[in-house]
C-alpha positions in Angstrom: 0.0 0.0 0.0 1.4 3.6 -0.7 0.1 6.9 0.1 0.7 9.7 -2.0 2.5 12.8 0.2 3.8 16.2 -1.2 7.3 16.8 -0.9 7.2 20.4 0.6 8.0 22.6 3.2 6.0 21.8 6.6 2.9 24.0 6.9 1.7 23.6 3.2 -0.1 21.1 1.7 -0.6 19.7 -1.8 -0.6 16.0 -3.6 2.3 15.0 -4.6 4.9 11.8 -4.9 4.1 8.4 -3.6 5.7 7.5 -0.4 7.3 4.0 -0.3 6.8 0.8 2.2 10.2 1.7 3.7 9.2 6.1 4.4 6.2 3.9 6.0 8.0 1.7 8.0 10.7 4.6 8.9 7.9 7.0 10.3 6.1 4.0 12.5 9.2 2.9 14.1 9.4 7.0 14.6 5.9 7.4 16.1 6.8 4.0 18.0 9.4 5.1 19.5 7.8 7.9 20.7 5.0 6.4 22.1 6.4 5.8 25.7 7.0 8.0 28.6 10.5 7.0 29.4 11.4 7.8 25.5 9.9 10.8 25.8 11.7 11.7 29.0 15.3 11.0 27.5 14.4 12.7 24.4 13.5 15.8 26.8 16.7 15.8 28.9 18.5 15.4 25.5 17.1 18.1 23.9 17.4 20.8 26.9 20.5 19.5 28.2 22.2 18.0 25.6 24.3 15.0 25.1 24.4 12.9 27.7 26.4 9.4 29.2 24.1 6.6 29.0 24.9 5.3 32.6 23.6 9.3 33.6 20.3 8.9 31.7 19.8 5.7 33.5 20.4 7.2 37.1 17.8 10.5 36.6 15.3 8.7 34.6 15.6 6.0 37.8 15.8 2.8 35.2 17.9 0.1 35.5 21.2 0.1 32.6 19.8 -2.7 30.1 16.5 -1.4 30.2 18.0 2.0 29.5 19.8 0.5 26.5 16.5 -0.9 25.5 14.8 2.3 25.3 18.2 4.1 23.4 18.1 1.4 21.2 14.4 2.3 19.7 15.2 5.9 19.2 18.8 5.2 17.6 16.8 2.6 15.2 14.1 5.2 14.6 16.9 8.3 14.2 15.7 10.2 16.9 18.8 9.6 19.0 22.8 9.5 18.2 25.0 7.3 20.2 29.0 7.5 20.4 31.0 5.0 22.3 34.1 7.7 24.1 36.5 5.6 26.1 34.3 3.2 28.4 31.0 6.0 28.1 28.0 5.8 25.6 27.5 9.0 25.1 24.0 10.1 23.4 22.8 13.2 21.7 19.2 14.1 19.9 19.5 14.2 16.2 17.7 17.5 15.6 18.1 17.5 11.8 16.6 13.6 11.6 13.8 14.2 14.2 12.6 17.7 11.6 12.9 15.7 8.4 10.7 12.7 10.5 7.9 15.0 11.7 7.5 17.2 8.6 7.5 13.9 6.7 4.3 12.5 9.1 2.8 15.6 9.2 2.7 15.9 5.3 1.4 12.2 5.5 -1.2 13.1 8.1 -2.4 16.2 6.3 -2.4 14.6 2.6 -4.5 12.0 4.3 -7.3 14.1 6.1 -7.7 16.6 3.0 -8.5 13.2 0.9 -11.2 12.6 3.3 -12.7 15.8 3.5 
């Protein structure tokens, strides 16, 4: 199944190109990954605070290490989240640039999809 969604700058709207199985599958594991309140939480202290060690995520979000790495591990695989290994320290930083391109894309979607229905 594809979906036809404009390739423009967010807040217009107009039909445009197809977007293929894999945009699809990119923007749910996106909206996945964003669908829990410990993801949204590191993707907070990320974005205000900037990048931060793994093990220090773990300690304020009050989670135990692997399930930590769990949670990092759905928003590297969605984009949302860079990791770099310094020394012995994961370090992890919010892909601003990824996360924009994401949301315009699903918003475009979104909006294509409700204007067809109207």
């Amino acid at each position: 199944m594809t979906y036809k969604v404009p390739l423009m700058l967010p807040g217009t709207v107009e039909r445009g190109a197809v977007l293929s199985q894999s945009s699809l599958r990119e923007l749910r594991s996106y909206y996945r990954a964003l669908g829990d309140v410990n993801r949204l939480r590191i993707v907070q202290i990320l974005v205000t605070e900037g990048e931060q060690p793994v093990s220090e995520l773990a300690r304020r979000l009050r989670i135990s290490q692997p399930l930590m790495s769990w949670h990092l591990r759905r928003l590297r695989r969605a984009g949302i989240v860079r990791m770099e290994r310094v020394g012995r320290e994961v370090r992890c930083s919010f892909d601003r640039e990824k996360f924009a391109e994401l949301n315009a894309r699903g918003f475009r979607l979104l909006m294509n999809r409700a204007e067809a229905q109207a």
